[in-house]
C-alpha positions, 0 to 999 in steps of 0.5 A: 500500500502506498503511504503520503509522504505526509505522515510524520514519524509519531505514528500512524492513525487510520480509521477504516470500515474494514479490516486492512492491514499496515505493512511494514513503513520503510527507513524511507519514512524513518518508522520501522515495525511489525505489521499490525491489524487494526479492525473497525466493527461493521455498524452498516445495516443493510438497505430494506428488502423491497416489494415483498408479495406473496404468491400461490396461496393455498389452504396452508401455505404461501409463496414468498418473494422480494428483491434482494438488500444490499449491504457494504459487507454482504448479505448472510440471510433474511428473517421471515416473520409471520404476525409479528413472530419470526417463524423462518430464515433463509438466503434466498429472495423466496421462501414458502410458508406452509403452517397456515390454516384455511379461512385465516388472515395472516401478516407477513414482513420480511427483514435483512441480515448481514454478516456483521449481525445487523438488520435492516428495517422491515419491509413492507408488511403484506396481508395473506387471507388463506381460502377457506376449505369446506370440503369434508373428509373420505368416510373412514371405511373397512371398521372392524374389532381388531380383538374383543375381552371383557371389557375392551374393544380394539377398533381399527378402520382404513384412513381417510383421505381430504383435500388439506389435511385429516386431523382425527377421528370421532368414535361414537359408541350407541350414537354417542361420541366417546372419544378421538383419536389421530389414528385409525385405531382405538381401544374403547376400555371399561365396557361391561361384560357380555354386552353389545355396543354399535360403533361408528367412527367419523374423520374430522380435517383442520376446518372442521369440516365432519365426514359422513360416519362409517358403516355400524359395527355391532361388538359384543365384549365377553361373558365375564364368568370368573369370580374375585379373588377374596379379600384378604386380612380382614381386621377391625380397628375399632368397636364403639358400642355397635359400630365397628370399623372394617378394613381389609387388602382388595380383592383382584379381578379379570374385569372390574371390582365393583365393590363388597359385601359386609356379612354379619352373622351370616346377613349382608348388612352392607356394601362398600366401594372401598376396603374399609366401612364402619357398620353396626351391628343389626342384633341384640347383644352377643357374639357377632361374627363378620367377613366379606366377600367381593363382586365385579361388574359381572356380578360375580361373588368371590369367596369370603374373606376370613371371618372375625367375631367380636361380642357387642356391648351395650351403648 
């Protein structure tokens, strides 16, 4: 690089806007010293993106485009914002947007960046209003029971197909909806035992819009024939007079413990839904012997627990 002759032997002061690098002054300017880099930040912002305009608009996505920034150092990408909220990048001057939604309004501006790390200001903001999509899904077909217990139904069906997207699945059991699924499956618990039920599964899109429900499906879950375990460690915890509070472990069941039965002196005299109960006793002062037995939704009775007599006394 060559220097003016004007520079004097105190030094040399520069003020660049980039790197540049200071050889080696000569005897000539009477200044001899290694070479030095004196770097000055980039503070430029690049020029504004111009003309944004948004192309091919669908029912979830739209097209992009502007005409390049201009920058002293040069363009490392553009910032893509949706509703105020940076969603994408990129480096190229066109750029599609696929997370729309039909039948919405959206606001688009697009900003530069350089490789400094400065932005320019946004450009133009630009409305996109998607179409909207009243086309309903496919009827899901092909419905059937996978497999059937006591109390569970396992469906599977063949999918839907719509114009923008399925979002799921409507069960309906006996005309009522029971749950949703995004797959073309589902497993329907705590049935009855032995009884039939009508399914029928409706697909639903991003809009929506509801198709028409599948063919009926009639499923019957299986007898349920096999009793409780018993329940076990019955023990009474306290006597007041002729109340006395029960407490016992749970019995255990194929299907579904609905509750048990209090015996006292042979007679039920009560039922719980939980393994404890405080009952009184319906007789005269004596010896009253207790044990309970559990039932399940089939009503199956298990055998007894094991038997615990206390004598009554009087209030």
């Amino acid at each position: 690089m060559k220097i003016n002759k004007r520079i004097t032997r105190c030094g040399i002061i520069l003020l660049v806007s980039f790197p540049i690098l200071f050889q080696t002054i000569t005897a000539e300017y009477g200044y001899s010293k290694a070479a030095e880099i004196f770097t000055v930040p980039d503070t430029q912002a690049p020029t504004v993106p111009k003309d944004l305009t948004s192309t091919h608009v669908t029912f979830t996505s739209a097209v992009l485009t502007w005409k390049p920034a201009s920058d002293n150092v040069g363009i490392k990408s553009y910032e893509i914002y949706c509703n105020g909220k940076k969603v994408a990048s990129t480096s190229a001057t066109v750029y599609e947007y696929k997370k729309l939604s039909p039948s919405a309004a959206y606001i688009f501006y697009v900003k530069a960046h350089d490789k400094a790390g400065n932005y320019s200001a946004q450009s133009i903001s630009i409305s996109v209003n998607t179409p909207a999509d009243k086309t309903a899904p496919s009827t899901p077909s092909g419905l059937k029971a996978s497999s059937v217990s006591v109390t569970e139904v396992n469906l599977i069906w063949t999918p839907s197909s719509d114009n923008v997207n399925v979002r799921g699945y409507d069960i309906l059991r006996n005309g009522v909806k029971v749950g949703t699924t995004s797959k073309a499956s589902y497993t329907n618990k705590n049935l009855t035992p032995g009884k039939s039920y009508t399914y029928n599964v409706r697909a639903s899109d991003i809009s929506g819009n509801l198709s028409i429900n599948s063919t009926p499906l009639i499923v019957t879950t299986t007898k349920d024939s096999l009793a409780p375990t018993a329940p076990k460690e019955l023990k009474i915890t306290t006597i007041k007079g002729a109340s006395v509070s029960l407490e016992w472990i749970a019995s255990t069941d194929n299907s579904k413990i609905t509750g048990y039965q209090i015996y006292c002196n042979g007679i039920v005299i009560a039922t719980a839904s939980g393994t404890s109960r405080i009952v009184k006793s319906p007789f005269s002062l004596g010896s009253d012997t207790y044990y309970i037995k559990a039932y399940d939704t089939a009503g199956n009775l298990s055998a007894s627990s094991n038997a615990l007599t206390v004598v009554i006394a009087s209030e």
